[in-house]
C-alpha positions, 0 to 999 in steps of 0.5 A: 409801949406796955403800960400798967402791966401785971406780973405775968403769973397775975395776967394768967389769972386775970384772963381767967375770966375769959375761958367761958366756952359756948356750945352754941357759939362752938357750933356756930363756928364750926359749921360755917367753917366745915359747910363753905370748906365742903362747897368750895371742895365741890365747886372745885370738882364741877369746874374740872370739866372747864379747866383745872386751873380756874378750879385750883384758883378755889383752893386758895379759898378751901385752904383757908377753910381747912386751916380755920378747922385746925384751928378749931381742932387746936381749941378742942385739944385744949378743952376749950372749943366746947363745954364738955371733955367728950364733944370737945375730943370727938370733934377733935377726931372727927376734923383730924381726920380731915386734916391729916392730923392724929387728934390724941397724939397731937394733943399730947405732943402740943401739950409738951410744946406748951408746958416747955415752950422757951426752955431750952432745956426741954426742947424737941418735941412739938416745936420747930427745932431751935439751936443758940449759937454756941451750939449751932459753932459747936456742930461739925460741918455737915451738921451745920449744913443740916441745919441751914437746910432745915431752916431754909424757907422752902423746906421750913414752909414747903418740903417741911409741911408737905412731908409733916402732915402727909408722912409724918403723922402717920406714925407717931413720932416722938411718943413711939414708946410711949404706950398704946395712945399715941399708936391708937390715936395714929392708926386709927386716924390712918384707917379713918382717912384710908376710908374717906380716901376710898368713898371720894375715890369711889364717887369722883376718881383718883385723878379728880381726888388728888387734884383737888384734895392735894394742892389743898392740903399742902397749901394749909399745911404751909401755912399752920406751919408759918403761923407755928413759925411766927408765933415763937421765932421772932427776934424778942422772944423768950428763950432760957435754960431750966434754972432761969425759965418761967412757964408764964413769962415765957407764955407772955413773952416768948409767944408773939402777938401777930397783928393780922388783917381781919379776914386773915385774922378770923381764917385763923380763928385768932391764933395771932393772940398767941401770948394770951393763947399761951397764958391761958390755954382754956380760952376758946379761940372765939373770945380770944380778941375779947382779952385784947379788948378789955386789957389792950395793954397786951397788943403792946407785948410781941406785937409782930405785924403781916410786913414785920413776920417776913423778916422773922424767916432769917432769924434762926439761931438763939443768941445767949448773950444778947437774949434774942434770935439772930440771923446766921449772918449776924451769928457770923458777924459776931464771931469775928469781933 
């Protein structure tokens, strides 16, 4: 239960003070993130010579690594990683590099997914597509059937991830016309990869390259898109059209507190305190738990545990009516009373 709780536009002004960044605290974080993400990918490569399988095992491990340092590209994005602009957006380039991702075009995109989060007219771009029901009945067959598709747990957290970080961002979609930045931002991170792509071939061969590097990526990239998933599709979280919308009731309800294990938890570089995230973007990653600690009225507002987000795969059409997500079973059930 949620007690002595500020109106929402308040809270964001209170958690003000939690958005002092650190270099030295920046730093200290990113390098035991990107230094066991490097030792990991080569201990994989020495245990080649003594069965693929028991090296695979390690990524696991490297896949969390590589997940923590989009993470900490995701603070960057939002200024908040370190204290100036320029460290912040070149660290940014640097790991999107290495996570496949477009530093500038991301940014730009992520920046729509915040300041439209919830709206359901301003839908489309940084976000996992969402239909209400009314919609959803609307459809023809066979775009139902898209739909259902899209939102199938292997194509939502397998195919989906997969065809994202590896095809999708190499042009910019979404933000085609929308100047040279997006084009830049995109290109050059393809030739930057195209480059690192080479040396590692160079040094340990095709074949030992994409063993490693490849089980990898698609495995973080199944799980940034499940954490995304988890933060905004769950049953009590806020949807409403442009006349109806606030952009900080929708950052504190329609953003979930996903309550993770510990070492889940600093994998993730604290993404779970979605809400707070989502209030006050400017708060480094790395303080994120402290705005629990000092106003633990917060841990009771879309608080979704490891068991609870399981059950959030099912939920996947907005009901207008009922103001929550709702299974196609449920949406089914409905229209026949």
């Amino acid at each position: 239960m949620v007690h002595n709780l500020p109106e929402p536009r308040a809270f964001a002004q209170i958690l003000a003070c939690h958005r002092e960044s650190s270099n030295a605290r920046g730093m200290f974080e990113l390098t035991i993130t990107a230094i066991p993400f490097v030792v990991i990918w080569a201990l994989i490569w020495l245990a080649l010579d003594n069965g693929y399988w028991i090296g695979l095992l390690l990524a696991i491990p490297a896949a969390g690594f590589l997940v923590r340092l989009f993470m900490i590209q995701h603070d960057c994005g939002h200024g908040s990683f370190f204290v100036g602009r320029l460290t912040n957006d070149w660290v940014g380039r640097i790991i999107g590099v290495v996570t496949l991702t477009p530093y500038d075009f991301w940014r730009g995109t992520h920046a729509l997914h915040h300041a439209g989060s919830g709206n359901l007219d301003r839908r489309g771009i940084g976000d996992i597509s969402t239909l209400t029901v009314r919609e959803f009945r609307a459809l023809p067959f066979w775009r139902q059937l898209f739909y259902r598709l899209y939102r199938h747990p292997a194509v939502m957290f397998g195919a989906g991830p997969t065809y994202l970080f590896f095809l999708q961002y190499r042009l910019p979609i979404g933000m085609m016309r929308s100047g040279w930045m997006p084009w830049a931002s995109t290109m050059g991170t393809n030739i930057a990869i195209g480059s690192l792509i080479v040396v590692m071939i160079r040094l340990i061969g095709v074949g030992p390259f994409l063993l490693i590097h490849v089980p990898i990526m698609i495995l973080a990239a199944s799980i940034g898109v499940w954490l995304f998933y988890v933060q905004h599709q769950f049953e009590a979280t806020f949807w409403a059209p442009d006349d109806a919308w606030s952009f900080h009731e929708a950052a504190l309800h329609g953003s979930s507190y996903y309550d993770l294990p510990g070492v889940l938890r600093w994998f993730t570089a604290n993404i779970g305190v979605h809400h707070v995230h989502h209030l006050c973007s400017r708060i480094p990653c790395y303080r994120l738990m402290d705005a629990l600690r000092d106003y633990p009225q917060l841990t009771g507002i879309g608080r979704i545990t490891l068991i609870e987000s399981l059950r959030c795969v099912r939920k996947t059409l907005w009901d207008e009516k009922r103001r929550r997500l709702i299974s196609f079973e449920e949406a089914k059930r409905v229209a026949s009373l």
